[in-house]
TIVO-2410 file (N, C-alpha, C; in nm, 3 decimals):
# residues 78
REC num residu      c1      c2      c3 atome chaine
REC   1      X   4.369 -10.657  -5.297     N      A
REC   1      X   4.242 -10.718  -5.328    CA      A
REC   1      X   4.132 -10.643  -5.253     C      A
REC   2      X   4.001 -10.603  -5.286     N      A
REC   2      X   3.910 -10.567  -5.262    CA      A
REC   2      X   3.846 -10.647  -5.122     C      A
REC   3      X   3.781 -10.553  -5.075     N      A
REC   3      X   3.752 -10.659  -4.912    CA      A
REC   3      X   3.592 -10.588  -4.925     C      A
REC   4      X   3.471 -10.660  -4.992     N      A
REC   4      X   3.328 -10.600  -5.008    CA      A
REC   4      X   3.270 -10.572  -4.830     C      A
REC   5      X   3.361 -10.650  -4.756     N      A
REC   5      X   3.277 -10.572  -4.625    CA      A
REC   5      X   3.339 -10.506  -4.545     C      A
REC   6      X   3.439 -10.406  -4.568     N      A
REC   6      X   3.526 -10.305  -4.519    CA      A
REC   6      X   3.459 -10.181  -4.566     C      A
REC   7      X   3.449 -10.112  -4.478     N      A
REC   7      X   3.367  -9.921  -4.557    CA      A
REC   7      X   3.351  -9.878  -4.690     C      A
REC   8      X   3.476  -9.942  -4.715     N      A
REC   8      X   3.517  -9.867  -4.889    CA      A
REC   8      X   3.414  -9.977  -4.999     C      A
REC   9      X   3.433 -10.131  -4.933     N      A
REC   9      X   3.344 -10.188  -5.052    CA      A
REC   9      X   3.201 -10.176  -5.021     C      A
REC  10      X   3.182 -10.137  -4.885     N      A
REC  10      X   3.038 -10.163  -4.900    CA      A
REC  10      X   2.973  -9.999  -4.924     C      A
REC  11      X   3.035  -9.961  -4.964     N      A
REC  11      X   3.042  -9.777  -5.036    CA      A
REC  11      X   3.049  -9.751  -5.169     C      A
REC  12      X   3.114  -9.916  -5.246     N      A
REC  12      X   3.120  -9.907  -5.390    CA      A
REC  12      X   3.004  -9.843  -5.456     C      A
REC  13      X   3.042  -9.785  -5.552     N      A
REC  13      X   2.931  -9.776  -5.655    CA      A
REC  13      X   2.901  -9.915  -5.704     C      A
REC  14      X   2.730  -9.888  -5.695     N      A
REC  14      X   2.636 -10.017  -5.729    CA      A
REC  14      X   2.579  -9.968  -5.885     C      A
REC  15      X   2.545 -10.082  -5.936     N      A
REC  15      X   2.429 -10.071  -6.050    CA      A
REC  15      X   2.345 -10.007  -6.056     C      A
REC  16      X   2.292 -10.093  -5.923     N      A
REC  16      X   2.111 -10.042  -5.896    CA      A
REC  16      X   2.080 -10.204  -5.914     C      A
REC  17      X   1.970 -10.242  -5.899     N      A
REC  17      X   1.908 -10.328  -5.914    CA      A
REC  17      X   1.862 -10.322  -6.098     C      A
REC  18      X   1.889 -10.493  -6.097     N      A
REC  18      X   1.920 -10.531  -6.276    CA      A
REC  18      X   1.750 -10.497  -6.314     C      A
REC  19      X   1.793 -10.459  -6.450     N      A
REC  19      X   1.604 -10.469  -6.480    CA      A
REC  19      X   1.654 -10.569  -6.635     C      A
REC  20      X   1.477 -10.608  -6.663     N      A
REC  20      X   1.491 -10.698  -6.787    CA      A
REC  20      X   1.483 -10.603  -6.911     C      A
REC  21      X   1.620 -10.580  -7.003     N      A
REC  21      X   1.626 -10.512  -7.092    CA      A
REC  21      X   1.479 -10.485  -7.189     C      A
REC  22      X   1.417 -10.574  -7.232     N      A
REC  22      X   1.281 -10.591  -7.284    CA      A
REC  22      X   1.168 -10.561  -7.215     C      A
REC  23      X   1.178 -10.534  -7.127     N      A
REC  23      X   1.038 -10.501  -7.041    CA      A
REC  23      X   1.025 -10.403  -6.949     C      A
REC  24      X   1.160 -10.397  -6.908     N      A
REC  24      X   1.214 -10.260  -6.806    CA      A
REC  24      X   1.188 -10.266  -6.675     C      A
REC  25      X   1.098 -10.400  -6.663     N      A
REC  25      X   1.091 -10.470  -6.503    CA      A
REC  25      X   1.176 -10.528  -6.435     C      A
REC  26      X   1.172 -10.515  -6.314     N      A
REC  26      X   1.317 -10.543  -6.229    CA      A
REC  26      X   1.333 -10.694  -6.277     C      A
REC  27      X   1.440 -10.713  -6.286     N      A
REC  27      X   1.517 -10.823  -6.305    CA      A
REC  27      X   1.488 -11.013  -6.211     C      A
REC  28      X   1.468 -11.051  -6.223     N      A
REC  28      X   1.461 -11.191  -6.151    CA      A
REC  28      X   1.527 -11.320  -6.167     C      A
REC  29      X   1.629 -11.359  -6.097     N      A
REC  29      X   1.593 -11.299  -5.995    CA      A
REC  29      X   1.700 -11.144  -5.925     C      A
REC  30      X   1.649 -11.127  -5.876     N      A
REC  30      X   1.704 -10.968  -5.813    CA      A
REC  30      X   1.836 -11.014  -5.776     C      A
REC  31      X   1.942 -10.890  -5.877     N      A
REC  31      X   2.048 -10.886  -5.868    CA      A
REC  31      X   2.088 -10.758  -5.903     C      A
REC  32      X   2.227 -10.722  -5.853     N      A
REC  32      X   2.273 -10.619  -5.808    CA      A
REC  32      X   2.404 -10.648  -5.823     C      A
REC  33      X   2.533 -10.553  -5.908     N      A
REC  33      X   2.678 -10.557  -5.895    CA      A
REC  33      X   2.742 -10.448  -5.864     C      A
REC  34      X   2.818 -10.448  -5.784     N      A
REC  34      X   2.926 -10.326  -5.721    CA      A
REC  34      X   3.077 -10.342  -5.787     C      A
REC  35      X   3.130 -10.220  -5.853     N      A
REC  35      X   3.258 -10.196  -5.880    CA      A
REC  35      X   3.350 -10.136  -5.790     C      A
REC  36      X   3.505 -10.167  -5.775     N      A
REC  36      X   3.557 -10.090  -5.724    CA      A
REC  36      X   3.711 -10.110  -5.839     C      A
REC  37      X   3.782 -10.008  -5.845     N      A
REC  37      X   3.877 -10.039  -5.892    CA      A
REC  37      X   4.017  -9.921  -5.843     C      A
REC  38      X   4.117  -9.982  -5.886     N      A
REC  38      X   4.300  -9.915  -5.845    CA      A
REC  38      X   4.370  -9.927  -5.989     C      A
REC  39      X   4.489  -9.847  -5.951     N      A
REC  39      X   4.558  -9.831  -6.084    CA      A
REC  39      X   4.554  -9.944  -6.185     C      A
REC  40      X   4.593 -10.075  -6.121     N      A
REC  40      X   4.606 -10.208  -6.157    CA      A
REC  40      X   4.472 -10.299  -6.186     C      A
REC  41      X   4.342 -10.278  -6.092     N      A
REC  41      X   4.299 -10.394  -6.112    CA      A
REC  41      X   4.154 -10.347  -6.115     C      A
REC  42      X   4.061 -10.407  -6.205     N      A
REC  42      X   3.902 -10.343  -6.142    CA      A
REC  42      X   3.845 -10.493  -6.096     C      A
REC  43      X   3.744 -10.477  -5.986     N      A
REC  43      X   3.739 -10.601  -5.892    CA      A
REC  43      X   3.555 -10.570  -5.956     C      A
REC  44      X   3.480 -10.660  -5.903     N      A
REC  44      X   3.386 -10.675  -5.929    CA      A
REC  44      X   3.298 -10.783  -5.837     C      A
REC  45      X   3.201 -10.726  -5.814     N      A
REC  45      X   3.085 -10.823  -5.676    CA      A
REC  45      X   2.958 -10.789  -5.741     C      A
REC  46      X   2.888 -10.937  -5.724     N      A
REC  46      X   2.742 -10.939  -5.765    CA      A
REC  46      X   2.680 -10.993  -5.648     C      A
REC  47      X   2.540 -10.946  -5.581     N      A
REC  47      X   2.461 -10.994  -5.528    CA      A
REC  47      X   2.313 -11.042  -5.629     C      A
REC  48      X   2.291 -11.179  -5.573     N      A
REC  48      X   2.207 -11.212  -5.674    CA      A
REC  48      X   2.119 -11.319  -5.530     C      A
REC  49      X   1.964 -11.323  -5.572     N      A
REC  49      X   1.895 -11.392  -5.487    CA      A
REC  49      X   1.854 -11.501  -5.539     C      A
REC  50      X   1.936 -11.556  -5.634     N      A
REC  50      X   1.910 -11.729  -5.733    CA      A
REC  50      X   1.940 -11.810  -5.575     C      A
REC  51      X   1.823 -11.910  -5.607     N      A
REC  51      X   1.783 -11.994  -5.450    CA      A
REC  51      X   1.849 -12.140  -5.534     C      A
REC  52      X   1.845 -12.164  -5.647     N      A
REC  52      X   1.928 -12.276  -5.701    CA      A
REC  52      X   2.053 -12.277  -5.746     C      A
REC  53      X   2.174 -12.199  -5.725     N      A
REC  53      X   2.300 -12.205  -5.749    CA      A
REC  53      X   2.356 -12.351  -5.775     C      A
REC  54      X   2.417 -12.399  -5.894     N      A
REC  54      X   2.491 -12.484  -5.915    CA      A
REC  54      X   2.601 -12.474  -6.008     C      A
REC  55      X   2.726 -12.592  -5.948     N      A
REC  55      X   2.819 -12.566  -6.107    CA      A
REC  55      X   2.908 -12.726  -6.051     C      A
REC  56      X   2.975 -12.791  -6.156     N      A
REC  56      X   3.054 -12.892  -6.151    CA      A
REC  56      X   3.169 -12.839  -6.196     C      A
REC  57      X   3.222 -12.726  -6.235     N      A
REC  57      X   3.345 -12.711  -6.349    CA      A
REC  57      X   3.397 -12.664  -6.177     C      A
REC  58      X   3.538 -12.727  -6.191     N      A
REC  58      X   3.669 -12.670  -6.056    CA      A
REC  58      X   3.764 -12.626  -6.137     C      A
REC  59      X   3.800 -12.607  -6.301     N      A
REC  59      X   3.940 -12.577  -6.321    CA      A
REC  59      X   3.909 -12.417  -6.372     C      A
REC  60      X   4.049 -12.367  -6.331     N      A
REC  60      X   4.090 -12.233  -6.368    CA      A
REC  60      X   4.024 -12.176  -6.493     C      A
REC  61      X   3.937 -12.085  -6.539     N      A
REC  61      X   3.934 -12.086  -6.663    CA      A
REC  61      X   3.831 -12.154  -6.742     C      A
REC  62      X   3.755 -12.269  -6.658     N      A
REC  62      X   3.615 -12.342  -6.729    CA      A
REC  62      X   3.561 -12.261  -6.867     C      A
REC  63      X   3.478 -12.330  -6.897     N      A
REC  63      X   3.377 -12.251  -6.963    CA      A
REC  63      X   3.232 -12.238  -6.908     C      A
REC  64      X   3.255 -12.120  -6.848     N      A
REC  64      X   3.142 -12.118  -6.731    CA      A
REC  64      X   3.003 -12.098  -6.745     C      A
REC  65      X   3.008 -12.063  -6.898     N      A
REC  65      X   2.845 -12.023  -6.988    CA      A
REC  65      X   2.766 -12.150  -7.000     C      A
REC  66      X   2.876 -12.244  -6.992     N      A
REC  66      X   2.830 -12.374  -7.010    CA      A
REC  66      X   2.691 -12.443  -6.904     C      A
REC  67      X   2.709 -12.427  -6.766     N      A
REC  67      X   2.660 -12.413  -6.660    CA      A
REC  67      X   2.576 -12.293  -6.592     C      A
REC  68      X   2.554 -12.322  -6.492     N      A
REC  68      X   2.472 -12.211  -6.415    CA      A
REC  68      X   2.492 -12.073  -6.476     C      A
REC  69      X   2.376 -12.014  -6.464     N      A
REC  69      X   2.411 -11.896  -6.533    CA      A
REC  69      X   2.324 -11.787  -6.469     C      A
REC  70      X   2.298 -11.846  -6.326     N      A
REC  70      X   2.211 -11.695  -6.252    CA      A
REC  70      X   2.076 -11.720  -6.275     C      A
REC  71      X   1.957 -11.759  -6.316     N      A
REC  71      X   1.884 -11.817  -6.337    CA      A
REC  71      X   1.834 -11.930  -6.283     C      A
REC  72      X   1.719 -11.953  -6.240     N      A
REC  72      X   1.664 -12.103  -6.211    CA      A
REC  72      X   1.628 -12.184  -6.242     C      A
REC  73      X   1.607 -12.105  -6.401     N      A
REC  73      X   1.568 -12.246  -6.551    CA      A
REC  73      X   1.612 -12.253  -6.657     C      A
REC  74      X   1.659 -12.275  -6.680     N      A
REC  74      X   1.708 -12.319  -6.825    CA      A
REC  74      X   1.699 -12.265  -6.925     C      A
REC  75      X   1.669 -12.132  -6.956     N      A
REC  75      X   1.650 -12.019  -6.990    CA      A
REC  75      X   1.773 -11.917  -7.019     C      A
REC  76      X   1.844 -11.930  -7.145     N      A
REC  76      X   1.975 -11.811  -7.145    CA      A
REC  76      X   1.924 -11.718  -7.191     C      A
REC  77      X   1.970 -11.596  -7.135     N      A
REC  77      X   1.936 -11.509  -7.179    CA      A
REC  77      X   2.074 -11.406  -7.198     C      A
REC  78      X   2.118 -11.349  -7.346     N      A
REC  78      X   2.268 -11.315  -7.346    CA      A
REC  78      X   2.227 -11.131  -7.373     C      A
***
């Protein structure tokens, strides 16, 4: 398993900071994902500065689109 604060993950290749496909302005709120991957597995880390994080779903597998979605309003954007 990937360890994001050992040399190697915090060395991953990043994105860059997200921009809004339509406008080409940085993204909001400001987020950022790092890959790392091995023969077997590609792992994946997002930093994101959403100040309202929520979710009720606990089982394996939810449907997680359903809920929070990185965002602070109610606003999907796919």
């Amino acid at each position: 398993m990937a360890s994001w604060t050992r040399p190697h993950g915090k060395a991953a290749p990043s994105s860059g900071m997200f921009v809004n496909t339509m406008t080409g302005e940085p993204a909001q709120p400001n987020t950022e994902a790092k890959l790392l991957w091995d023969n077997q597995n590609l792992y994946l880390a997002f930093e994101n500065a959403d100040t309202d994080v929520w979710g009720t779903l606990a089982e394996r597998d939810s449907k997680l689109w359903t809920q929070e979605n990185g965002r602070s309003d109610d606003r999907r954007q796919w």
